[in-house]
Backbone as a ProteinNet text record, in pm:
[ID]
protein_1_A
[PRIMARY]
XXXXXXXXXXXXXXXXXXXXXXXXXXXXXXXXXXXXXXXXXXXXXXXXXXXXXXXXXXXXXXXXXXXXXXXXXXXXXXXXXXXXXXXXXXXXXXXXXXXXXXXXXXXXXXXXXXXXX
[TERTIARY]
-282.7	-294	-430.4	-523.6	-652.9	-686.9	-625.6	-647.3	-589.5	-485.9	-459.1	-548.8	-624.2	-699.6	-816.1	-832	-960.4	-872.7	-757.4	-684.5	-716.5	-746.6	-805.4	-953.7	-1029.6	-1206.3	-1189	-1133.5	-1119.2	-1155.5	-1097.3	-1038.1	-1212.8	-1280	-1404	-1533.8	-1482.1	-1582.3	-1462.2	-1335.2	-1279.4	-1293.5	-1357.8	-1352.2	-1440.2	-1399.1	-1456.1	-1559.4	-1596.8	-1660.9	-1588.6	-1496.9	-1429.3	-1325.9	-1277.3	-1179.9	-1332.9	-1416.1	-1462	-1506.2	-1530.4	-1568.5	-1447.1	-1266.4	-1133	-1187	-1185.5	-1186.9	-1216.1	-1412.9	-1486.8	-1453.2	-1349.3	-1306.3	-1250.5	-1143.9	-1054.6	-1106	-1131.9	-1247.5	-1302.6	-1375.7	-1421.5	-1322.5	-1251.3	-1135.5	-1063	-1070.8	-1006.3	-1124.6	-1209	-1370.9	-1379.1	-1414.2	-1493.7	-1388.9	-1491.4	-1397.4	-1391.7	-1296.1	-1268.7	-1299.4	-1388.7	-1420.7	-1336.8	-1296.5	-1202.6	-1179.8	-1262	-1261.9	-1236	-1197.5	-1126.2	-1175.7	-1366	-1455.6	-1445.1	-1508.1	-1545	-1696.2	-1736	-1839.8	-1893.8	-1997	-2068.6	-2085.7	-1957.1	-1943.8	-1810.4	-1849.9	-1720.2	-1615.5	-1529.3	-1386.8	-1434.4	-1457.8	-1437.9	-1597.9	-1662.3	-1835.9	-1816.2	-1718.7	-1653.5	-1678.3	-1636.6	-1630.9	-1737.7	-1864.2	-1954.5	-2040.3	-1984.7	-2015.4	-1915.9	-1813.6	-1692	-1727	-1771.5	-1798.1	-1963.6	-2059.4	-2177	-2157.4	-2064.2	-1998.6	-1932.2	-1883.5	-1784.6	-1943	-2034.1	-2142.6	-2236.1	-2232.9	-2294.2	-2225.3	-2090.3	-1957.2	-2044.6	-2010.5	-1983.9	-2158.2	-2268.4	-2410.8	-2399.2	-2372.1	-2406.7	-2290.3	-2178.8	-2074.1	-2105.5	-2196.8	-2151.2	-2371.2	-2375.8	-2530.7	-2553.5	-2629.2	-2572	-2661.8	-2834.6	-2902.2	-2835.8	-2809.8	-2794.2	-2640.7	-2584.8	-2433.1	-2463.2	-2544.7	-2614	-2663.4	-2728.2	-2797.3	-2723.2	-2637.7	-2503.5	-2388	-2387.1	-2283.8	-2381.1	-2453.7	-2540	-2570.1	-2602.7	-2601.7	-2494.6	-2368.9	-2287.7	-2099.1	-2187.6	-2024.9	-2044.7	-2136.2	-2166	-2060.2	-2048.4	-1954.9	-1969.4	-2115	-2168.4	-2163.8	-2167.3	-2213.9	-2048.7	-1968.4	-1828.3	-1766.2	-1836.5	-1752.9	-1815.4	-1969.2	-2059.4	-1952.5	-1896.6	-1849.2	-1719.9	-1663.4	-1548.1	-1494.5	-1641.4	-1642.5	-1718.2	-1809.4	-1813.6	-1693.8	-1590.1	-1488.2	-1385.9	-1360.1	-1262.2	-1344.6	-1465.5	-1529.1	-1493.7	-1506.6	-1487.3	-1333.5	-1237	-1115.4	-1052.4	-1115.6	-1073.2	-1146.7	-1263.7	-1348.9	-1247.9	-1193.1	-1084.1	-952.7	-941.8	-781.5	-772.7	-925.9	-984	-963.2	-1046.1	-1056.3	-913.7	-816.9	-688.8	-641.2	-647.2	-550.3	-599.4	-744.8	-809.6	-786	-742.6	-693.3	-521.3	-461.1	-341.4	-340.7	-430.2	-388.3	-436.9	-534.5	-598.5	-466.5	-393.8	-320.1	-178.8	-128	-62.3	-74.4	-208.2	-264.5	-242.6	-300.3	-250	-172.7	-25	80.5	196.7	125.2	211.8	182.8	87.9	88.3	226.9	206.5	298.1	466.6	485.4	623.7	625.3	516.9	585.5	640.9	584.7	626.1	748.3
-366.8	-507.9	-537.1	-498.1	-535.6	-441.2	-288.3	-217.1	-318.2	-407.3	-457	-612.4	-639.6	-741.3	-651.9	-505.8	-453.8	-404.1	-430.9	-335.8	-372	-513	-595.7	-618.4	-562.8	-630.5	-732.4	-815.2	-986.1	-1022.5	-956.9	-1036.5	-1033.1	-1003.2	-937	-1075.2	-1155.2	-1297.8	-1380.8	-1378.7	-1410.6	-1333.8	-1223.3	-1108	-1162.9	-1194.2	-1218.9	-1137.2	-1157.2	-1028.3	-946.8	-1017.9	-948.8	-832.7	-897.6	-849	-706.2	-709.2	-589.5	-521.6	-570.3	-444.8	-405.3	-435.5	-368.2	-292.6	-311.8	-172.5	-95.9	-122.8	-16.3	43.3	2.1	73.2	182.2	129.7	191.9	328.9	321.8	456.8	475.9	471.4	550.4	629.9	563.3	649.8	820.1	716.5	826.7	969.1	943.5	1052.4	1129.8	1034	1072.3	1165.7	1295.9	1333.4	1270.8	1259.6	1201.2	1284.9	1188.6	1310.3	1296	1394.3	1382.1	1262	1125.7	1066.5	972.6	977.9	911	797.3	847.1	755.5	820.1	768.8	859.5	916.6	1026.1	1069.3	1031.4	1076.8	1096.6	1172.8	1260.7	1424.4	1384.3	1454.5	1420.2	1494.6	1494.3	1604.3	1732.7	1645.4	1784.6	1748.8	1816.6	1852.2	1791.6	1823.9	1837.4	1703.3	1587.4	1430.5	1374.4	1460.7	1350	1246.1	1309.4	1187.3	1097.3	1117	1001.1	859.3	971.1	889.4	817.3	877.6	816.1	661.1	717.8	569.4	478.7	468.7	381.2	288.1	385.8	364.9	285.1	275.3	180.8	100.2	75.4	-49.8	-91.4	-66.7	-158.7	-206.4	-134.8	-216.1	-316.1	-312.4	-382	-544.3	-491.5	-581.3	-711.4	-620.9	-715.3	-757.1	-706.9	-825.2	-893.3	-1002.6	-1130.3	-1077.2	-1038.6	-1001.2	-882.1	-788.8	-666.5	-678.6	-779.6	-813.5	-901.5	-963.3	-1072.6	-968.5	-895.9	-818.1	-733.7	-690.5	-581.8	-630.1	-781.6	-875.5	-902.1	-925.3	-922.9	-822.4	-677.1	-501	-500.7	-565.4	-397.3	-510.8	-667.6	-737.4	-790.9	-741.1	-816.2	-712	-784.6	-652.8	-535.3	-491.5	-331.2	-284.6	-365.2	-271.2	-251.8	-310.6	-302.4	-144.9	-119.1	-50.1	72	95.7	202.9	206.3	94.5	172	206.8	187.6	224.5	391.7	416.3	566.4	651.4	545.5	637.3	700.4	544.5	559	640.9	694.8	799.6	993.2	932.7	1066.8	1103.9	1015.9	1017.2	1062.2	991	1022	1183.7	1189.8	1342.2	1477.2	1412.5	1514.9	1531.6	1419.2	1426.5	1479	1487.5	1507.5	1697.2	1705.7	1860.7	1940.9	1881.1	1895.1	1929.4	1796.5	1807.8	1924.6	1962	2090.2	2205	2209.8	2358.7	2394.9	2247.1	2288.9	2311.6	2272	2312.2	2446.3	2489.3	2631.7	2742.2	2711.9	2798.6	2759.6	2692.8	2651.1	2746.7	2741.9	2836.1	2976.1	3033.6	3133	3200.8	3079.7	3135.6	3189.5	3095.8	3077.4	3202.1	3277.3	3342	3485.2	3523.1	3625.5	3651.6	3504.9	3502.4	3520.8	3462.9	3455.8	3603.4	3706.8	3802.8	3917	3914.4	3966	3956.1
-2045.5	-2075.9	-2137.5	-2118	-2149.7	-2241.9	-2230.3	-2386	-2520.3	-2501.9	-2611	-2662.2	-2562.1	-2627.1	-2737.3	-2695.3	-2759	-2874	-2839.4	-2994.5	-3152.5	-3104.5	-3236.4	-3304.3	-3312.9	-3336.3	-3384.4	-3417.8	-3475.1	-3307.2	-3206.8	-3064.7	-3049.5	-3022	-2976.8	-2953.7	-2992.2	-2948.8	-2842.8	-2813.7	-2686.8	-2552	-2547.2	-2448.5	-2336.3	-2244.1	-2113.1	-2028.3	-1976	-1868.5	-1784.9	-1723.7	-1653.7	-1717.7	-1860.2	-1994.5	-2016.7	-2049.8	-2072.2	-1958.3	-1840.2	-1699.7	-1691.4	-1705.7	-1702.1	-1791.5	-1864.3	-1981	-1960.9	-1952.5	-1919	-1794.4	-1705.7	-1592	-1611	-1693	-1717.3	-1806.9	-1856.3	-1960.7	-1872	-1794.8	-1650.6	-1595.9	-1521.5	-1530.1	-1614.4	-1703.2	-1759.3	-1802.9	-1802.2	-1822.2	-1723.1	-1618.4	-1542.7	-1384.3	-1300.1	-1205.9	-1088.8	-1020.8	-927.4	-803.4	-653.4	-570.4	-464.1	-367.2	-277.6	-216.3	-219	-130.5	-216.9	-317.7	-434.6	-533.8	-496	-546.9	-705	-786.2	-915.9	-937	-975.2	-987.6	-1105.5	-1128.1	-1246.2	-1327.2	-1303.2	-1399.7	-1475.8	-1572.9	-1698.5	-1632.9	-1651.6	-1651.2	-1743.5	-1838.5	-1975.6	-2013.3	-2010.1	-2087.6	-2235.8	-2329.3	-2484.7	-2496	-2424.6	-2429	-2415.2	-2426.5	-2393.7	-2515.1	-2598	-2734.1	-2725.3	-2668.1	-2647.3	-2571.9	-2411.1	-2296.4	-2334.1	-2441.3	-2463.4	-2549.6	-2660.8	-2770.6	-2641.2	-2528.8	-2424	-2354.3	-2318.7	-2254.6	-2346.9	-2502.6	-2561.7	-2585.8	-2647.3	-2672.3	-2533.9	-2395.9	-2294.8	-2267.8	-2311.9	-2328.3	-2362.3	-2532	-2651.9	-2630.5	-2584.8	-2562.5	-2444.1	-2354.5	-2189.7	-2228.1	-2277.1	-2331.7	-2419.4	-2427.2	-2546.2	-2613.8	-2598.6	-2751.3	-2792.2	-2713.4	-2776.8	-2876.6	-2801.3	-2840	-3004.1	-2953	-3126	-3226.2	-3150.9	-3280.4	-3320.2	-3273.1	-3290.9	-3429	-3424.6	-3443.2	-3568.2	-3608	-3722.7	-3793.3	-3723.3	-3806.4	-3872.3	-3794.1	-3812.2	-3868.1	-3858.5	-3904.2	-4046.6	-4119.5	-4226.2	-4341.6	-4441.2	-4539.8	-4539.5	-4585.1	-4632.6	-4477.1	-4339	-4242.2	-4213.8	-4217.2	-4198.9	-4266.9	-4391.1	-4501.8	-4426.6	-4422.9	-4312.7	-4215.3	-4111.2	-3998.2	-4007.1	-4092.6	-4140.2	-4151.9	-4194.2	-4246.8	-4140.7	-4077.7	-3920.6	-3826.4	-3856.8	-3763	-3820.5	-3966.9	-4018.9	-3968.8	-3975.8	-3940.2	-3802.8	-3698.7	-3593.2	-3539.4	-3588.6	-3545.9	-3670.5	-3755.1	-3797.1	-3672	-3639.8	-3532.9	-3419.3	-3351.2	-3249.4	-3287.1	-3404.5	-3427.8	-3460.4	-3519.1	-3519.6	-3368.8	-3262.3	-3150.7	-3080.2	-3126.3	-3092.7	-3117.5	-3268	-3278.5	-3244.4	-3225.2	-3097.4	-2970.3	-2935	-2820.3	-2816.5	-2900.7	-2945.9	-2937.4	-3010.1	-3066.8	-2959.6	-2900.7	-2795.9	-2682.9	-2658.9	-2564.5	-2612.3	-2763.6	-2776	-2776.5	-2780.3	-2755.9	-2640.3	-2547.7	-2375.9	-2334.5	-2366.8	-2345	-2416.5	-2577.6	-2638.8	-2523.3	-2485.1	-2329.5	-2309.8	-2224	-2118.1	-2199.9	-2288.1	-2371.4	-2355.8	-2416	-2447.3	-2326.9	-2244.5	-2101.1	-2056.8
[MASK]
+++++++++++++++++++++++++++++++++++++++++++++++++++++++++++++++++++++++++++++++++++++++++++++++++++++++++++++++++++++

């Protein structure tokens, strides 16, 4: 429910406080390991994510503080900074989709072992 208010960056001046600590919960969650006692730690799951879990850890700075949130909203919403993050964000999701298919393939790797036995 609250991933889809962030689905939009238009939405991003209605976002509540409470609308971004869900979030950022929720991305906690999903990062971070869980300790027997079903608190969450401060250790990633996967080491590989930590440029992931570092970009979640500035969104939720820059977002849940009003200068850092103003000055953010002035860098980075103007045309030219739009077209810049544009091409951050194609760089970014080819790096994950790279990532994706390594672990694809190392996963079929594993697995062709066992097939052949």
């Amino acid at each position: 429910m609250v991933c889809a208010v962030f689905a939009q960056e238009s939405n991003f001046k209605s976002l509540t406080k409470d609308d971004l600590w869900q979030a950022f919960f929720t991305k906690r969650m999903m990062y971070k390991r869980r300790e027997a006692n079903g608190s969450l730690s401060e250790e990633l799951k996967d080491a590989d994510d930590q440029v992931d879990w570092d970009l979640v850890m500035e969104a939720f700075r820059v977002l849940s503080g009003h200068e850092a949130r103003s000055a953010y909203e002035q860098g980075n919403l103007a045309a030219h900074a739009q077209r810049q993050l544009l091409g951050l964000r194609v760089m970014h999701e080819a790096r994950v989709q790279e990532e994706e298919r390594r672990r694809a393939k190392e996963e079929e790797a594993e697995a062709a072992p066992a097939d052949q036995e």
